[in-house]
BALOBA-1460 file (C-alpha; in Angstrom, 3 decimals):
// residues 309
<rec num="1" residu="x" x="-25.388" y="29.724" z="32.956"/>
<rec num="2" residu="x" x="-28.156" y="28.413" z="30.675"/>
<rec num="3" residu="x" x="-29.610" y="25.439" z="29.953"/>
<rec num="4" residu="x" x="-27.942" y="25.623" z="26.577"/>
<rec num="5" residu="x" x="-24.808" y="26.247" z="27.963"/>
<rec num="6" residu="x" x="-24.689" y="23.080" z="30.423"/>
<rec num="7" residu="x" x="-25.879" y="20.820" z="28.499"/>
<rec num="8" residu="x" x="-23.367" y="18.127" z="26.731"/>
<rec num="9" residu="x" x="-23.139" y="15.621" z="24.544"/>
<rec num="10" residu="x" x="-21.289" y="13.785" z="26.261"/>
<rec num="11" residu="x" x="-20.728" y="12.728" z="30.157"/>
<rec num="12" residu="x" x="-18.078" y="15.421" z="31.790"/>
<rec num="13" residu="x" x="-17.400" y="17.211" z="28.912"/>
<rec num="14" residu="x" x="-18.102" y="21.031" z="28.766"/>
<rec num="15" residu="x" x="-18.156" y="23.618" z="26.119"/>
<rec num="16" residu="x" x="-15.059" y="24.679" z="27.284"/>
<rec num="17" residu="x" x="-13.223" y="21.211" z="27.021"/>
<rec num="18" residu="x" x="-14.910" y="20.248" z="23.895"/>
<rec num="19" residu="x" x="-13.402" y="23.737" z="22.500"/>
<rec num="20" residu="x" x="-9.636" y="23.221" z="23.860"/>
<rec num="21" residu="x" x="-9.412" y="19.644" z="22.940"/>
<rec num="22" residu="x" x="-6.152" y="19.356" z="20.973"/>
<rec num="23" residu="x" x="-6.491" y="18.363" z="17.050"/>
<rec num="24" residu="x" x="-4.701" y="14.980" z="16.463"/>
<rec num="25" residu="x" x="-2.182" y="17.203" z="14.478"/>
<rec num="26" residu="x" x="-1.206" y="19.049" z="17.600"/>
<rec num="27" residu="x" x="-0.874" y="16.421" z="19.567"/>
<rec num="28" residu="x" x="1.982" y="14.561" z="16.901"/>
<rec num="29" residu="x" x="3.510" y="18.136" z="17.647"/>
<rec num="30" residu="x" x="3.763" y="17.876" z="20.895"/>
<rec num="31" residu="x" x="5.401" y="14.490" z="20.333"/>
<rec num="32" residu="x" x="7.403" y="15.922" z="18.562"/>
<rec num="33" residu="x" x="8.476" y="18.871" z="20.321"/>
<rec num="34" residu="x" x="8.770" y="16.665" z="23.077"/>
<rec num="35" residu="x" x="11.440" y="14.593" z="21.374"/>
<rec num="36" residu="x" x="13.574" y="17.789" z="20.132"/>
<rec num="37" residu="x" x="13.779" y="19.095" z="23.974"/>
<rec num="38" residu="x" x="15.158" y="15.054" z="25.402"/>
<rec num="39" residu="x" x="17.580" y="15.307" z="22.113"/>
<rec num="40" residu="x" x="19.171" y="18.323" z="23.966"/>
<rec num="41" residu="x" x="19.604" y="17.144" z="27.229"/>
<rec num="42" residu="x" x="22.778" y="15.672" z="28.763"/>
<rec num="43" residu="x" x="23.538" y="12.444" z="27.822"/>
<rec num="44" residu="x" x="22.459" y="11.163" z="31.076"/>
<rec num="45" residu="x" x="19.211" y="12.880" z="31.997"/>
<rec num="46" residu="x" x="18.298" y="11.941" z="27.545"/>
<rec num="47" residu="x" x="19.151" y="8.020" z="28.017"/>
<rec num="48" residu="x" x="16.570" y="8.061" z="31.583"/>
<rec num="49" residu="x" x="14.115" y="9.907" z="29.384"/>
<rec num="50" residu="x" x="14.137" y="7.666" z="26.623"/>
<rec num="51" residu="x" x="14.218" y="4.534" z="28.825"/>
<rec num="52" residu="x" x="10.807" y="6.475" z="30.805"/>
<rec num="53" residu="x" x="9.255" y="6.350" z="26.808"/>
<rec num="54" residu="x" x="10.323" y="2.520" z="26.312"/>
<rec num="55" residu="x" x="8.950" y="1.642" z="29.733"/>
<rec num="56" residu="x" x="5.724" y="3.498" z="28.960"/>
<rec num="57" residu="x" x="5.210" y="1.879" z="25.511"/>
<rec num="58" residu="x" x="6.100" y="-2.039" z="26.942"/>
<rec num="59" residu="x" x="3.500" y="-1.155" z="29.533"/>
<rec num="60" residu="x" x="1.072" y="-0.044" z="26.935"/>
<rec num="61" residu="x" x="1.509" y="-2.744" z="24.220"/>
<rec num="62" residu="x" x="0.371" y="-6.056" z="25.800"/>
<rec num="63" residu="x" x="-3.103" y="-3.755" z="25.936"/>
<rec num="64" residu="x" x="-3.528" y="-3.070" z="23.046"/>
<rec num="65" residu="x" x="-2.240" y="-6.385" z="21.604"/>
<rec num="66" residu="x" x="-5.414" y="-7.928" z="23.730"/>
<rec num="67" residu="x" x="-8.071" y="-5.316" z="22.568"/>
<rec num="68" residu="x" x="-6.963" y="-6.016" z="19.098"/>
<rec num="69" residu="x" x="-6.904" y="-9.814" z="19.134"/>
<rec num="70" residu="x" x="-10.153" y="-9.858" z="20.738"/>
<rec num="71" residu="x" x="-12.291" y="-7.785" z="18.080"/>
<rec num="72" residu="x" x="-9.925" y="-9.279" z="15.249"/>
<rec num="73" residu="x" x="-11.086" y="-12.664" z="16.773"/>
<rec num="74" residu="x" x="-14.987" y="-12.314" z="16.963"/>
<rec num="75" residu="x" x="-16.925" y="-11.568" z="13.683"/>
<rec num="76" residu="x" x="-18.882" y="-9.248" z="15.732"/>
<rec num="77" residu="x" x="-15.637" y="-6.902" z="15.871"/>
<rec num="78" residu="x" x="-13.775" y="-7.624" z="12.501"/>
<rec num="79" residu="x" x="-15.610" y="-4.545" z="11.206"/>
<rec num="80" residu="x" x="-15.223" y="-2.199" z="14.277"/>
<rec num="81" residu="x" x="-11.501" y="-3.018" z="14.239"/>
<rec num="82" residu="x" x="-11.100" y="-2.408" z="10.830"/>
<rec num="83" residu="x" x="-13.219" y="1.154" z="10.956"/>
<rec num="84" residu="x" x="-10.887" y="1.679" z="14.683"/>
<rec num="85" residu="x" x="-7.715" y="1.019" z="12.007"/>
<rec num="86" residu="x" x="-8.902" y="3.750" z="9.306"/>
<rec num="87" residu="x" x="-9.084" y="6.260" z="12.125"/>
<rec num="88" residu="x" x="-5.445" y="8.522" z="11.762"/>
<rec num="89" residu="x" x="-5.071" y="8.888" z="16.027"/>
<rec num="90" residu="x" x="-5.966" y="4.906" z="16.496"/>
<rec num="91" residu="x" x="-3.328" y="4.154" z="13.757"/>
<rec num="92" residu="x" x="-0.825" y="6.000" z="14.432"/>
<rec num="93" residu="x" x="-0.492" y="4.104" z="17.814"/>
<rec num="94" residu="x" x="-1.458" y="0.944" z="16.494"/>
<rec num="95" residu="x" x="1.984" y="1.197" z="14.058"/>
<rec num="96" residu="x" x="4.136" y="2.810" z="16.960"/>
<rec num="97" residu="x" x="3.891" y="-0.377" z="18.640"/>
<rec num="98" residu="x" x="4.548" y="-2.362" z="15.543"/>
<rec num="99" residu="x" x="0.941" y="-4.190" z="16.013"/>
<rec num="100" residu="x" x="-0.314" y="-3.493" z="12.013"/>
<rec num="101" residu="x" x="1.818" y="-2.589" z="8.995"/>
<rec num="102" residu="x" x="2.086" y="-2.390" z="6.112"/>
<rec num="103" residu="x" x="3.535" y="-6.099" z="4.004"/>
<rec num="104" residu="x" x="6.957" y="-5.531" z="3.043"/>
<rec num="105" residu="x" x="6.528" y="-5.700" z="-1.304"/>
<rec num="106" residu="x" x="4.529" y="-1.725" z="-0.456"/>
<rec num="107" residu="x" x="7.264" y="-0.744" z="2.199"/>
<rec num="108" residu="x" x="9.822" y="-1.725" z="-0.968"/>
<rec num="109" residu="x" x="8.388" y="0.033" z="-3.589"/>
<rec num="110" residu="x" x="8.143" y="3.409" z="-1.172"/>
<rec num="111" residu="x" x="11.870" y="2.646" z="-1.227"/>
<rec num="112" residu="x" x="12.649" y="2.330" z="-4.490"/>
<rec num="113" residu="x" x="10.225" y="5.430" z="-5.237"/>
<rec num="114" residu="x" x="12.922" y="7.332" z="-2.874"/>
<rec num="115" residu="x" x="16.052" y="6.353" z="-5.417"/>
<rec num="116" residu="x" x="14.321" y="6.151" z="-8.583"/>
<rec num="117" residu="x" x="15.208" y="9.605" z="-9.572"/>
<rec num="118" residu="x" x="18.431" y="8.932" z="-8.659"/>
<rec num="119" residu="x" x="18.898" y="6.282" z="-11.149"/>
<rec num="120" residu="x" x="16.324" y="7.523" z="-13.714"/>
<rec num="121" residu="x" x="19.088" y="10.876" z="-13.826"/>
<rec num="122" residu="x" x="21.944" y="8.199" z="-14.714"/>
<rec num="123" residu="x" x="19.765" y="6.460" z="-17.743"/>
<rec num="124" residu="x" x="18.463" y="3.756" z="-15.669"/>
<rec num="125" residu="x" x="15.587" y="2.503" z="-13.221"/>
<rec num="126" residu="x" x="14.099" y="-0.430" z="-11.496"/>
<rec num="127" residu="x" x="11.196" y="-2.762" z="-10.783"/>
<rec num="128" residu="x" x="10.355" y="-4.816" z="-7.691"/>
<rec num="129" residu="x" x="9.058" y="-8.409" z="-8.810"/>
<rec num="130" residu="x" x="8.942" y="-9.802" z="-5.496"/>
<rec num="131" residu="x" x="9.770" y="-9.869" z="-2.257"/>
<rec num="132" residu="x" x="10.322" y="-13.614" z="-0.886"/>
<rec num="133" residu="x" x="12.169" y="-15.481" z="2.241"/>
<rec num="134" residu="x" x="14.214" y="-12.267" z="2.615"/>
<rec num="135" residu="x" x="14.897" y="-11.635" z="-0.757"/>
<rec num="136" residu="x" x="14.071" y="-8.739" z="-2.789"/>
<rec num="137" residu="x" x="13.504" y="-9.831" z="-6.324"/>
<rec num="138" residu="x" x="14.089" y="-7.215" z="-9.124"/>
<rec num="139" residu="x" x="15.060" y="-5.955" z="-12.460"/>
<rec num="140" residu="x" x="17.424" y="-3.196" z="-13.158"/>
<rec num="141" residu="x" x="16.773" y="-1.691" z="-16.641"/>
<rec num="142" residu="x" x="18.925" y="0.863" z="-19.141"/>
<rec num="143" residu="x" x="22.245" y="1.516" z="-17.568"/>
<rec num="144" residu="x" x="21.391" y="-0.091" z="-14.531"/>
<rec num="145" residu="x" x="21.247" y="-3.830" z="-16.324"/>
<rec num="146" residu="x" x="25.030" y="-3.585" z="-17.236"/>
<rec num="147" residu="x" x="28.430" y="-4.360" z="-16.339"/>
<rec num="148" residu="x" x="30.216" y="-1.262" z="-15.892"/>
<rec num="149" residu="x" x="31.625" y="0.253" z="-12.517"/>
<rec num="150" residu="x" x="28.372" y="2.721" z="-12.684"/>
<rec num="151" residu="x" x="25.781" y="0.031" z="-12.964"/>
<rec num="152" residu="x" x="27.712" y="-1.661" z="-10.247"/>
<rec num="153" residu="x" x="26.845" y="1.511" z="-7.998"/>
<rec num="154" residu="x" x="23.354" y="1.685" z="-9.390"/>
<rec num="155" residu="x" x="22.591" y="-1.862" z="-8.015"/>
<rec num="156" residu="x" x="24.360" y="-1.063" z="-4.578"/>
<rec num="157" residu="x" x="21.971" y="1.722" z="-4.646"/>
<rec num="158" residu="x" x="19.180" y="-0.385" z="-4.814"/>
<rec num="159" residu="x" x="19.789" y="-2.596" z="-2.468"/>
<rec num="160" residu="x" x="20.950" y="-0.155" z="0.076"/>
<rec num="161" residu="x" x="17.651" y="1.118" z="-0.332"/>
<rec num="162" residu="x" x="16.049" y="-1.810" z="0.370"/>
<rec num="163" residu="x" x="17.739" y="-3.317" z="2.874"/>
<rec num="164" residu="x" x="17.837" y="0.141" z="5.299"/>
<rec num="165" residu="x" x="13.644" y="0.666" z="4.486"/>
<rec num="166" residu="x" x="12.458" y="-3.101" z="4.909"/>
<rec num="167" residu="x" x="13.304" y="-5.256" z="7.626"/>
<rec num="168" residu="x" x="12.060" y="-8.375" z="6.086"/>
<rec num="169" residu="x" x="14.791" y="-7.647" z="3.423"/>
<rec num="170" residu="x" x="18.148" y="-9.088" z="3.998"/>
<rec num="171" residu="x" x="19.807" y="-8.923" z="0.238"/>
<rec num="172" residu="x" x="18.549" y="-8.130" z="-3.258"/>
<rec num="173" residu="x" x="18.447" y="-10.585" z="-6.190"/>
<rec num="174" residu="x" x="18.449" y="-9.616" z="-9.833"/>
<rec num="175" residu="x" x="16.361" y="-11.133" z="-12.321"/>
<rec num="176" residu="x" x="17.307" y="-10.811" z="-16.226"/>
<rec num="177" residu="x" x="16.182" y="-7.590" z="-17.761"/>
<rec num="178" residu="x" x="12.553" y="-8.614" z="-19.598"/>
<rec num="179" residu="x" x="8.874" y="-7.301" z="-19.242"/>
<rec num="180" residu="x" x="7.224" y="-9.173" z="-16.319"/>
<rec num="181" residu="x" x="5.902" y="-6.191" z="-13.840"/>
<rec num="182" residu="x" x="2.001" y="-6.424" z="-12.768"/>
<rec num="183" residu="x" x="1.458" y="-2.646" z="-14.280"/>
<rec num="184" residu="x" x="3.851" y="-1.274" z="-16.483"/>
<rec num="185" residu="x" x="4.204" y="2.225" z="-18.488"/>
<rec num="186" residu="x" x="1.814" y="2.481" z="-20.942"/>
<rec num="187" residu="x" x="4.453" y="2.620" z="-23.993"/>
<rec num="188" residu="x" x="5.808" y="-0.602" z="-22.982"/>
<rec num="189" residu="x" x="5.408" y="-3.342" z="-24.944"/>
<rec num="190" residu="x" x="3.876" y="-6.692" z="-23.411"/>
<rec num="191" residu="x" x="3.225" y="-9.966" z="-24.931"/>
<rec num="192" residu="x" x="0.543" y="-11.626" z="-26.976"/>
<rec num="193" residu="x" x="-2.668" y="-13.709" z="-25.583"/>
<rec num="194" residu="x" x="-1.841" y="-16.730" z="-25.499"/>
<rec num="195" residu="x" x="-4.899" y="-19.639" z="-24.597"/>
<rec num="196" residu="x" x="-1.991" y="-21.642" z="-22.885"/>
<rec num="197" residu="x" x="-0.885" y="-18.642" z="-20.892"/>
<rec num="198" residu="x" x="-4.399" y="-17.137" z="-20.209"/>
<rec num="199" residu="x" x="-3.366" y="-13.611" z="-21.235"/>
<rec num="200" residu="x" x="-6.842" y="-12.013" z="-22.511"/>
<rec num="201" residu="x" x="-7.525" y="-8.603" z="-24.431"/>
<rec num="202" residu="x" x="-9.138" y="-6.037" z="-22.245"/>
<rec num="203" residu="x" x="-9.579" y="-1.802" z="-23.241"/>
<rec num="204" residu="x" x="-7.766" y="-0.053" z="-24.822"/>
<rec num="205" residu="x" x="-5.242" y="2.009" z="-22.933"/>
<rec num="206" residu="x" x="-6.791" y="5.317" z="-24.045"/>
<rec num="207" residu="x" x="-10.017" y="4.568" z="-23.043"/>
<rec num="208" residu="x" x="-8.525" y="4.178" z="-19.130"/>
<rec num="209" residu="x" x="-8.569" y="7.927" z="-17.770"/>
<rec num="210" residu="x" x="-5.136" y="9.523" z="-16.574"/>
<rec num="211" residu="x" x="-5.738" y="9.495" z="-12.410"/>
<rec num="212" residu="x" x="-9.260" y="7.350" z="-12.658"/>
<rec num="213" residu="x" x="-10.797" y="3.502" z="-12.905"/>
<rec num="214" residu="x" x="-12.092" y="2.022" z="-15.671"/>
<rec num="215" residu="x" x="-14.319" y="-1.435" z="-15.391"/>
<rec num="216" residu="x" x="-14.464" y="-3.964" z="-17.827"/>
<rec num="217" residu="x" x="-15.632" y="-7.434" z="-18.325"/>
<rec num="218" residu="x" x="-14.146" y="-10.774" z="-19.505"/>
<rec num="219" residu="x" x="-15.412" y="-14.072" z="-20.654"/>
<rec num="220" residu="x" x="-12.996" y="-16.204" z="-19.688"/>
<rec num="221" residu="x" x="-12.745" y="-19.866" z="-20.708"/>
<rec num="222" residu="x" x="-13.384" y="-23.022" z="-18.196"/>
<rec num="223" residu="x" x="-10.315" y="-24.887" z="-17.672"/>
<rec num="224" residu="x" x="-8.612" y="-28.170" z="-15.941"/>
<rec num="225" residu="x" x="-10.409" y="-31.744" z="-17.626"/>
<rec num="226" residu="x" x="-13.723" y="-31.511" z="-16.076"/>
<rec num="227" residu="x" x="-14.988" y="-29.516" z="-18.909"/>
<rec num="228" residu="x" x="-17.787" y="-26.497" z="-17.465"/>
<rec num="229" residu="x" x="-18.937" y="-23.218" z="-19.471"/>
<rec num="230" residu="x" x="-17.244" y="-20.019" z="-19.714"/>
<rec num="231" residu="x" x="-17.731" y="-17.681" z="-17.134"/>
<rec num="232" residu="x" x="-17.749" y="-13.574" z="-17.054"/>
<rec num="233" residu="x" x="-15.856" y="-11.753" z="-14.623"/>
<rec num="234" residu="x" x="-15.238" y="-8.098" z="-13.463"/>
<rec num="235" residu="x" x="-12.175" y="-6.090" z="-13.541"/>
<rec num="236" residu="x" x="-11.263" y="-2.495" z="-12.837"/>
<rec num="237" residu="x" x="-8.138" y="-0.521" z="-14.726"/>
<rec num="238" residu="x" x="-6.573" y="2.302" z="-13.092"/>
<rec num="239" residu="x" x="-4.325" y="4.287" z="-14.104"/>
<rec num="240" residu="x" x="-1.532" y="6.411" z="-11.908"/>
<rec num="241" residu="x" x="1.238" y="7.942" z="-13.659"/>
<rec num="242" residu="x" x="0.762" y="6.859" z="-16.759"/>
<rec num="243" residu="x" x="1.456" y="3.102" z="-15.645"/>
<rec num="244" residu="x" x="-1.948" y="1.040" z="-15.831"/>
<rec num="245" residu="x" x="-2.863" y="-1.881" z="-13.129"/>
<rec num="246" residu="x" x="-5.617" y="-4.428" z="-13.157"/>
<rec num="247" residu="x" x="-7.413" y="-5.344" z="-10.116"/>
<rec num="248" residu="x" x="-10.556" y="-7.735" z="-9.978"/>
<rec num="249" residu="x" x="-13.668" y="-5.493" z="-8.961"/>
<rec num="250" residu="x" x="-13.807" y="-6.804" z="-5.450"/>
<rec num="251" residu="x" x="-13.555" y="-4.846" z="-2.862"/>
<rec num="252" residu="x" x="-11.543" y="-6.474" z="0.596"/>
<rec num="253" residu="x" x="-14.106" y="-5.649" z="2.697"/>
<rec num="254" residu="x" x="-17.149" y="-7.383" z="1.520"/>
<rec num="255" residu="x" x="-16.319" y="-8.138" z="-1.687"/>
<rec num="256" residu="x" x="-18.673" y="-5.300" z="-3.019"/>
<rec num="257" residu="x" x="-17.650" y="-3.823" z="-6.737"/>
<rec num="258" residu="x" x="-15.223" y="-1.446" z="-6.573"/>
<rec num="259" residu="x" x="-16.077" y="0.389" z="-10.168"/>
<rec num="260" residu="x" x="-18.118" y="3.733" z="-9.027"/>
<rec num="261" residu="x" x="-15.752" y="4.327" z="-6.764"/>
<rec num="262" residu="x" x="-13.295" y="7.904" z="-6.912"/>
<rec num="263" residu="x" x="-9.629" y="7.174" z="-7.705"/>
<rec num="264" residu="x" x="-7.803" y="11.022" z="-6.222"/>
<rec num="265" residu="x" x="-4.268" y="11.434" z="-5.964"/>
<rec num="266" residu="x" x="-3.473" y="7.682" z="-6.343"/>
<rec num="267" residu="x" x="-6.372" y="6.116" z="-3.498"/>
<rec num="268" residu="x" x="-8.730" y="4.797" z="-5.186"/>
<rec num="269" residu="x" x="-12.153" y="4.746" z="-2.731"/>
<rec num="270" residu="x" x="-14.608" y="1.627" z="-2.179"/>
<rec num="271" residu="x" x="-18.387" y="3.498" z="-2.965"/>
<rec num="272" residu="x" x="-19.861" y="1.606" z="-0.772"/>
<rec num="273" residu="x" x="-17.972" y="1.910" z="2.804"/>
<rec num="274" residu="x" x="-15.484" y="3.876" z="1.725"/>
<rec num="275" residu="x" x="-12.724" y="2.207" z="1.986"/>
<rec num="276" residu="x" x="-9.401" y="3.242" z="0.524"/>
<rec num="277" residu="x" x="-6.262" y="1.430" z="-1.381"/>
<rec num="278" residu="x" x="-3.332" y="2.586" z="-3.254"/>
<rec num="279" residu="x" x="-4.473" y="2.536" z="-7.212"/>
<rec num="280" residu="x" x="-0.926" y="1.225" z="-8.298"/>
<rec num="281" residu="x" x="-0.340" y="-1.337" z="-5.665"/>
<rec num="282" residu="x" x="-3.920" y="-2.286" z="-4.459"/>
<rec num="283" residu="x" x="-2.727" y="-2.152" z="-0.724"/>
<rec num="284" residu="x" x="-5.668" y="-1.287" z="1.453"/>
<rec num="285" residu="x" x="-5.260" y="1.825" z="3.532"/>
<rec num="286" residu="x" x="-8.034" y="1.467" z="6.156"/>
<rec num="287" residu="x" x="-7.513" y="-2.049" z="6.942"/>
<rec num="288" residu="x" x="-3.290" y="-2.769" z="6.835"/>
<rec num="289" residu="x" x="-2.261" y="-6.214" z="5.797"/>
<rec num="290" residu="x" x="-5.174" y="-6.512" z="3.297"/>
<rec num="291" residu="x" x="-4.728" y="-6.192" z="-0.454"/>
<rec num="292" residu="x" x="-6.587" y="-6.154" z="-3.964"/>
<rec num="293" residu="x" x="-6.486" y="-9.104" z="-6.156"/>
<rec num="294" residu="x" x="-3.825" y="-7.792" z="-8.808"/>
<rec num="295" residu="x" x="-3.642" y="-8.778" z="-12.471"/>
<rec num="296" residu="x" x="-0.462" y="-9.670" z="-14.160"/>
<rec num="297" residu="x" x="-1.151" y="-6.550" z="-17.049"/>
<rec num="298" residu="x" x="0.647" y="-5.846" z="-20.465"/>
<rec num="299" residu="x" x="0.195" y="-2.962" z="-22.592"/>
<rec num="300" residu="x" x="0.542" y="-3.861" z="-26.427"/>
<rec num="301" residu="x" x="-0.314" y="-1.568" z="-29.857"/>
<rec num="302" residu="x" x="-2.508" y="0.402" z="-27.164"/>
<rec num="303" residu="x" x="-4.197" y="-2.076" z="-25.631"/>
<rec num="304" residu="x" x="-4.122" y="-3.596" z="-21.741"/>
<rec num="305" residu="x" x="-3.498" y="-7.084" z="-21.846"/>
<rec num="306" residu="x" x="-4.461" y="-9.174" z="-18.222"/>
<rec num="307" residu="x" x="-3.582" y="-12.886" z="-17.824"/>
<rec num="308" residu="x" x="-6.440" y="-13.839" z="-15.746"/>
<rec num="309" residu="x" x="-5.861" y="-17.739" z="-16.642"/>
């Protein structure tokens, strides 16, 4: 054996082990193929198995719970914890034992994004306002804001959806049917600035590419009785879908600009540590729990409207 061939980068580990190390996808297959053979074993050797996996986790969790607390506790680890968090194997683990997640308005609209064909195919669809002391706030729009026995089973749909996908959601509330989403489809008609309101012309829509970001700035007015100067602030458009949201151009991290960033498939990426958020939502990816300022945003004659008052 050479030199070459001993030598490692790291303590105890060979060629050879650095070469057979299993990927983190074949190690979720394992899991997997693990939980397919317990499924077909007697009902008595499957319940000891699955208590051995319950046992395991418990014994694991008050661990991890500790490393966690400690790094999310001391500014020296914030920053490890939340690069630790971005990594798929660390969490993958860190959401089997329930320790991050993401908030429960994200978890709904993956919901709804499941049954929204469903209703779009009977002339209808739905938008998630809010979600609020265990209430899922929403508005149910063409067939599905009626009366009839079908919108009845439109709005059981809904909330069936809901309540199975999101544990913080216990029932479903229905506001009126009227145009008060944070992004919206770009032919849908918003309303009018307004000084008292603090609705404020941005781009137009065309000028916000299909699948990217677009900045732009706004002088916005001082407010309140103590009188001040205007100030200019930073926004970024995206636009997923067709349906344009407004974010202010701060990233969560360090509050770097997010315009220069990539927007791909819906994640729109920080440039400057690359951190990564839904586009439509602004939920960060990389560090769960954290979120994007979002704009309340109309779309009128062409134009994105954000109420930044």
């Amino acid at each position: 054996m050479t030199a070459t061939e001993s030598r490692s980068d790291h303590p105890g580990e060979t060629p050879s082990t650095r070469s057979t190390e299993p990927t983190f996808e074949e190690l979720a297959a394992a899991v997997d193929d693990a939980v397919r053979r317990v499924g077909e074993l007697d009902q008595e050797a499957g319940a000891a198995a699955k208590d051995l996996q319950s046992a395991v986790e418990a014994f694991h969790r008050p661990a991890l719970v500790a490393i966690v607390r400690t790094l999310r506790d001391d500014p020296r680890g914030k920053e490890l914890l939340l690069q630790l968090v971005d990594q798929p194997e660390v969490r993958a683990v860190l959401a089997l034992q329930g320790i991050v997640r993401t908030d429960p308005a994200t978890r709904a609209e993956r919901a709804l994004a499941g049954v929204r064909p469903y209703l779009q195919s009977h002339g209808g669809d739905v938008e998630l306002v809010r979600v609020e002391g265990g209430a899922a706030f929403v508005r149910l729009q063409g067939s599905c804001n009626g009366c009839s026995m079908s919108a009845v089973t439109l709005r059981e749909t809904v909330e069936e959806a809901l309540v199975a996908a999101v544990a913080e959601i216990d029932r479903v509330e229905v506001l009126e049917d009227q145009p008060t989403s944070a992004f919206i489809p770009l032919d849908s008609v918003g309303v009018r600035r307004s000084a008292e309101t603090g609705w404020m012309a941005g781009p137009t829509a065309g000028d916000v590419p299909d699948g990217g970001m677009l900045r732009f700035d706004l002088t916005v007015p001082a407010t309140g009785s103590t009188g001040g100067s205007a100030s200019t602030e930073s926004f970024v458009a995206t636009n997923v879908d067709q349906r344009i949201a407004v974010f202010r151009n701060a990233c969560v991290h360090q509050g770097l600009s997010l315009d220069g960033g990539l927007v791909s498939d819906g994640v729109l990426t920080c440039p400057w540590h690359g951190f990564t958020f839904d586009a439509s939502t602004g939920e960060c990816l990389s560090a769960p729990g954290a979120q994007l300022q979002q704009i309340p945003t109309r779309v009128e004659d062409g134009r994105v409207w954000a109420r930044v008052g």
